[in-house]
C-alpha positions as a Markdown table, in Angstrom:
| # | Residue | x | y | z |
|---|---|---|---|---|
| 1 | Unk | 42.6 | 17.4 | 45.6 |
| 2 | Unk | 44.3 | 17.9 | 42.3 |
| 3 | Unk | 46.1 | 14.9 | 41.8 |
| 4 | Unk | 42.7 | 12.8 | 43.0 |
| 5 | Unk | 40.8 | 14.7 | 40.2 |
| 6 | Unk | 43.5 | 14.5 | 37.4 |
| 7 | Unk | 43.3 | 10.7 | 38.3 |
| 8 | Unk | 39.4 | 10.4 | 37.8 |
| 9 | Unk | 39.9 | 12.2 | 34.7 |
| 10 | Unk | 42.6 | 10.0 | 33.5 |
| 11 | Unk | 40.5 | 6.7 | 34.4 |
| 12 | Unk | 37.4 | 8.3 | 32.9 |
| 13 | Unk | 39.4 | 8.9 | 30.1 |
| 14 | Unk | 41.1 | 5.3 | 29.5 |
| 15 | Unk | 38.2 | 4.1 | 30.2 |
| 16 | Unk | 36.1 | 5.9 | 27.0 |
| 17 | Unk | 39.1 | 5.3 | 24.8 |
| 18 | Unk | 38.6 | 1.7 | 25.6 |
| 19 | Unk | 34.9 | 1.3 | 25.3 |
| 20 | Unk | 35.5 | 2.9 | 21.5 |
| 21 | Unk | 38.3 | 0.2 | 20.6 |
| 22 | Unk | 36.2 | -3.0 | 21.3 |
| 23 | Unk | 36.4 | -3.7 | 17.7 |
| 24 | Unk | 32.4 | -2.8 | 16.3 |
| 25 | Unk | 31.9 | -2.4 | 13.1 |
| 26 | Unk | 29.7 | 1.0 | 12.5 |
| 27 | Unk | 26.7 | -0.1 | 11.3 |
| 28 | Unk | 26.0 | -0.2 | 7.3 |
| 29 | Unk | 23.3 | 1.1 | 4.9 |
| 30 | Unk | 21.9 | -0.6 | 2.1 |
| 31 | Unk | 21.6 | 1.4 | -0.7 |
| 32 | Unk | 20.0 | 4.9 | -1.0 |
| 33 | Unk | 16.4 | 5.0 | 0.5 |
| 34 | Unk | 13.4 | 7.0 | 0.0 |
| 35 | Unk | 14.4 | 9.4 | 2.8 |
| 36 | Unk | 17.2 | 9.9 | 0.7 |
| 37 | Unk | 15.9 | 12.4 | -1.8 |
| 38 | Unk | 12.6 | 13.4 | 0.3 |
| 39 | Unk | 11.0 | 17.0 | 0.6 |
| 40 | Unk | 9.4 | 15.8 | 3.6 |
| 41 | Unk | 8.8 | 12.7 | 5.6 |
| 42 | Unk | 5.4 | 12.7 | 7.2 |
| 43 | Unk | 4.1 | 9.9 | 9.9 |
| 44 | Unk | 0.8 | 9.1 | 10.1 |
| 45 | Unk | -0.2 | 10.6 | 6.8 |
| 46 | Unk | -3.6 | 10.8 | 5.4 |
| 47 | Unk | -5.2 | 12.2 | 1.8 |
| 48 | Unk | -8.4 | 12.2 | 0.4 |
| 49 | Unk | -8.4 | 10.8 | -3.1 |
| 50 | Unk | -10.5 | 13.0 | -5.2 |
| 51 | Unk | -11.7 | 13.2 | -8.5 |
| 52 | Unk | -12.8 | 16.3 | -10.2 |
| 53 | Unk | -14.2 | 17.7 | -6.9 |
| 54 | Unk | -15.7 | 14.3 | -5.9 |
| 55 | Unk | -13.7 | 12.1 | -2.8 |
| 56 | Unk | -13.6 | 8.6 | -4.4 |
| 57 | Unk | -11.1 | 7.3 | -1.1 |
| 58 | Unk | -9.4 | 7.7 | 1.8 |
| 59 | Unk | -5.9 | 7.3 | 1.9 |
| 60 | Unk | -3.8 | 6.9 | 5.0 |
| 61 | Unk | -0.1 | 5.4 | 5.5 |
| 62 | Unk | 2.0 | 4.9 | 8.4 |
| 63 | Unk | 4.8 | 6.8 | 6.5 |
| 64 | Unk | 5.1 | 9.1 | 4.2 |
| 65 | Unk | 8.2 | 9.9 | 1.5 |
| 66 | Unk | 7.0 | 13.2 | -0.2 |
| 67 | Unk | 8.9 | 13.2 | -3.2 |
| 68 | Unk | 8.9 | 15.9 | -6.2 |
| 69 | Unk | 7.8 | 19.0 | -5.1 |
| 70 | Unk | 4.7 | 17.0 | -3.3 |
| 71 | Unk | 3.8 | 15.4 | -6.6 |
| 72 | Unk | 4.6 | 12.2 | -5.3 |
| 73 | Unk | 4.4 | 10.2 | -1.9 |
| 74 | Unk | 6.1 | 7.0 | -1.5 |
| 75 | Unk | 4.3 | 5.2 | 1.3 |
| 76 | Unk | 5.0 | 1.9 | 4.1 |
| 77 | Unk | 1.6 | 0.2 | 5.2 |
| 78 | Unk | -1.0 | 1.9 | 3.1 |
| 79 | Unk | -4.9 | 1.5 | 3.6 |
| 80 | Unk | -7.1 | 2.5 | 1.4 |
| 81 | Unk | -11.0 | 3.1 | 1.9 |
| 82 | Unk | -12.8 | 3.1 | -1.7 |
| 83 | Unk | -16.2 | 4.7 | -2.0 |
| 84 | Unk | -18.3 | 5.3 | -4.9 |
| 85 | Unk | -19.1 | 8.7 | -6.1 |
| 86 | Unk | -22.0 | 9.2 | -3.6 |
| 87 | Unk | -19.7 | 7.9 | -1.0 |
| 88 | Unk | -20.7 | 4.8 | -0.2 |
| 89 | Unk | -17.9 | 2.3 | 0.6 |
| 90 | Unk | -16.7 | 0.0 | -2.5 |
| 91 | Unk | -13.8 | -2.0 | -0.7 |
| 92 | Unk | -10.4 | -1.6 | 1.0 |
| 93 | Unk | -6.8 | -2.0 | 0.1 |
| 94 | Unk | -3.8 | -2.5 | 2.2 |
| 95 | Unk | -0.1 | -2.9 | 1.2 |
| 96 | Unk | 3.1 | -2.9 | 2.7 |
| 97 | Unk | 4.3 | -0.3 | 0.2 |
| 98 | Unk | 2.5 | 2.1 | -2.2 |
| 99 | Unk | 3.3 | 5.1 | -4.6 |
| 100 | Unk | 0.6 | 7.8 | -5.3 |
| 101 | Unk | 1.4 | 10.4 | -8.0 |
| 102 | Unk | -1.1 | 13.6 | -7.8 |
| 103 | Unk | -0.3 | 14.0 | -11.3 |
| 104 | Unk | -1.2 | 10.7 | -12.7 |
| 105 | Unk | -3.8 | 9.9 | -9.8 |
| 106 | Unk | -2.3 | 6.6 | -9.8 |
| 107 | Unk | -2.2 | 4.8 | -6.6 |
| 108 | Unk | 0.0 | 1.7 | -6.9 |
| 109 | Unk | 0.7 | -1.1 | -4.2 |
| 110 | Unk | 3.5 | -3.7 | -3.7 |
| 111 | Unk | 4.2 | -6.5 | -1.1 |
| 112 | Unk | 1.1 | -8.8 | -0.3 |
| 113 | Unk | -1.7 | -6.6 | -1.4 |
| 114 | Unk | -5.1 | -7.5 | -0.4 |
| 115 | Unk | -8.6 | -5.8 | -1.7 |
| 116 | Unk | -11.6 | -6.9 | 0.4 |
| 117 | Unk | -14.7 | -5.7 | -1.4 |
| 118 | Unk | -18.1 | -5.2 | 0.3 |
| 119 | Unk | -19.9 | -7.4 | -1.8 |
| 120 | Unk | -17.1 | -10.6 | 0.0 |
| 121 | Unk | -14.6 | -10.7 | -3.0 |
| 122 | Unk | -11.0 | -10.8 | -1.4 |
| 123 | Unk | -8.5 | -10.6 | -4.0 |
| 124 | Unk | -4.5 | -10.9 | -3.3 |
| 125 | Unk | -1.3 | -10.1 | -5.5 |
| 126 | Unk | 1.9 | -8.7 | -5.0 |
| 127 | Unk | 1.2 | -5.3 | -7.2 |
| 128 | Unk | -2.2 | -3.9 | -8.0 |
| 129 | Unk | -2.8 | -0.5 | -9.7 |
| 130 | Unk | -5.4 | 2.0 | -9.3 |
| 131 | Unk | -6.1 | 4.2 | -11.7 |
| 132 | Unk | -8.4 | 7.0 | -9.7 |
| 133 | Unk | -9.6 | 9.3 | -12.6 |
| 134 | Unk | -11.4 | 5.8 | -14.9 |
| 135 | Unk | -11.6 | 3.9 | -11.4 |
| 136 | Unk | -10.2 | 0.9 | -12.9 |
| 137 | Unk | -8.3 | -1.5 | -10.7 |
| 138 | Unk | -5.6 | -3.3 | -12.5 |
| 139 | Unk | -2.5 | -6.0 | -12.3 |
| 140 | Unk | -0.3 | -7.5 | -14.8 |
| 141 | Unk | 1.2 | -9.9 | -12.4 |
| 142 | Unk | -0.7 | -13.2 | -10.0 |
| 143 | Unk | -3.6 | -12.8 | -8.5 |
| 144 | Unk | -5.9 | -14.8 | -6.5 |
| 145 | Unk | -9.4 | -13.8 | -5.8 |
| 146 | Unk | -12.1 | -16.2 | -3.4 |
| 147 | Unk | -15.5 | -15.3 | -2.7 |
| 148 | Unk | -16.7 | -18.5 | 0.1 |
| 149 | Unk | -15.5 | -21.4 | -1.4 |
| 150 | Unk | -15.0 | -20.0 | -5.0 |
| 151 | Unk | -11.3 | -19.4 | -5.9 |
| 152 | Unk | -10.1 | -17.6 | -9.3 |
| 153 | Unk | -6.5 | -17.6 | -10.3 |
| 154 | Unk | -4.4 | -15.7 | -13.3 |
| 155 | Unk | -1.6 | -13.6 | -14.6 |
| 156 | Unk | -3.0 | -9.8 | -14.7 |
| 157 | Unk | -6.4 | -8.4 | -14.7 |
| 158 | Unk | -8.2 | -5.3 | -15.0 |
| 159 | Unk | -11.5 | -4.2 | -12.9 |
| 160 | Unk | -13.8 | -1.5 | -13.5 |
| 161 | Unk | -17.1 | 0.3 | -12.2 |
| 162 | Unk | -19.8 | -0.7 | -14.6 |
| 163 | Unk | -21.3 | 2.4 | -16.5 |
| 164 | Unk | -24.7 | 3.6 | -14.7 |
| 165 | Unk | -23.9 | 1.2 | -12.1 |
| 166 | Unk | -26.0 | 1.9 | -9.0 |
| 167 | Unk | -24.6 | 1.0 | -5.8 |
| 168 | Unk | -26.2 | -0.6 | -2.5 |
| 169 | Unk | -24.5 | -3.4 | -1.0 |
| 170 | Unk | -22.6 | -4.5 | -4.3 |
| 171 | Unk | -19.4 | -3.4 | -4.6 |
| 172 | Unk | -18.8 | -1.1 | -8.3 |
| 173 | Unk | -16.0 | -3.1 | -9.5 |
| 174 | Unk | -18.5 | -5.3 | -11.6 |
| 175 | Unk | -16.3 | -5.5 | -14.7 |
| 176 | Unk | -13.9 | -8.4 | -14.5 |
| 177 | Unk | -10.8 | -9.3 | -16.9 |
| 178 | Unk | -8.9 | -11.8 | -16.2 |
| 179 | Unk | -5.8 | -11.7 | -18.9 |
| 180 | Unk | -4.2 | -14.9 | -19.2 |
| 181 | Unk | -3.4 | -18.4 | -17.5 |
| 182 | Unk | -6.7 | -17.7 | -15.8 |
| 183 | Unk | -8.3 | -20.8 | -13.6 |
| 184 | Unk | -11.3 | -20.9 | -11.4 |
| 185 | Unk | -13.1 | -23.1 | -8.7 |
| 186 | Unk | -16.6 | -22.4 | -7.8 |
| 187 | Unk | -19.9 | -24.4 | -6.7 |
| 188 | Unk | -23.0 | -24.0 | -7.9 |
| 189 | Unk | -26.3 | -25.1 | -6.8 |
| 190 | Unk | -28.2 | -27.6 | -8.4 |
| 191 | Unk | -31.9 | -28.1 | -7.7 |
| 192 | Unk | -33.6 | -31.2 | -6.5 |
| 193 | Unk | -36.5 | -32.6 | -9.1 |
């Protein structure tokens, strides 16, 4: 009985041994990450964005890279909800990374960002900035923005909430700048005599 479990053991044992020499590489990093140097790493996260007291958006994120002492979160697949003072919606944002400092209030998206505003403005670029405490929107790189058939182009921009602005179904983001190279397309009505 000894010599038929010694054998087992043996086999069981050649066996492993030869299951770890089949020549695989172990697999390789690339480069530190943010889980790196992380506090915490949360999944599913969601923040209120608030201003003096006031929510101006909803933050959430499928993860969640809380960096320096929870001062700043580095964030995959962010969606943003935008509302106005009183609360009523402004616009979304989604990207496929985003960086939001509680010290700043700076929210900042990379990676095929897209805003959709509620009054049908879409506007895409690879990094947009949002500045929560002067509620400007901002870019120094591409952007496209289409409303129907109108389509504006440039290199950077920056968009804010018109002072006194009152909101109903127009988004606040009434102030446009576009800063250079800036192109447009846009049909207008012309009446019939």
């Amino acid at each position: 009985m000894t010599r038929l479990l010694l054998g087992v053991a043996f086999a069981l044992a050649a066996l492993a041994a030869g299951a770890c020499n089949d020549n695989k590489q172990p697999p390789v990093t690339e480069g530190r990450s943010a889980a790196d140097s992380a506090d915490q790493v949360l999944f599913g996260a969601n923040f209120l964005l608030t201003t003096n007291g006031v929510q101006r958006g909803d933050l959430t994120a499928d993860t969640a890279y809380v960096l320096e002492e929870t001062t700043r979160f580095d964030l995959r697949h962010a969606h943003v909800n935008f509302t106005s003072e009183t609360g009523t919606p402004e616009g979304t944002m989604d990207a496929k990374k985003g960086m939001y400092s509680t010290r700043t209030q700076i929210l900042e998206g990379w990676g095929d960002v897209l805003i959709k505003l509620v009054d049908g403005r879409t506007l895409r670029s690879p990094h947009v900035i949002y500045n929560q405490i002067s509620h400007i929107i901002s870019s120094d790189t591409t952007y496209t923005i289409t409303r129907g058939t109108d389509t504006y182009t440039g290199i950077g921009f920056t968009s804010t909430q018109a002072p006194g602005a009152k909101l109903t179904t127009q988004s606040g983001f009434t102030s446009f700048k576009c800063l250079r190279s800036c192109t447009g397309k846009s049909s207008v009505l012309i009446p019939e005599r």
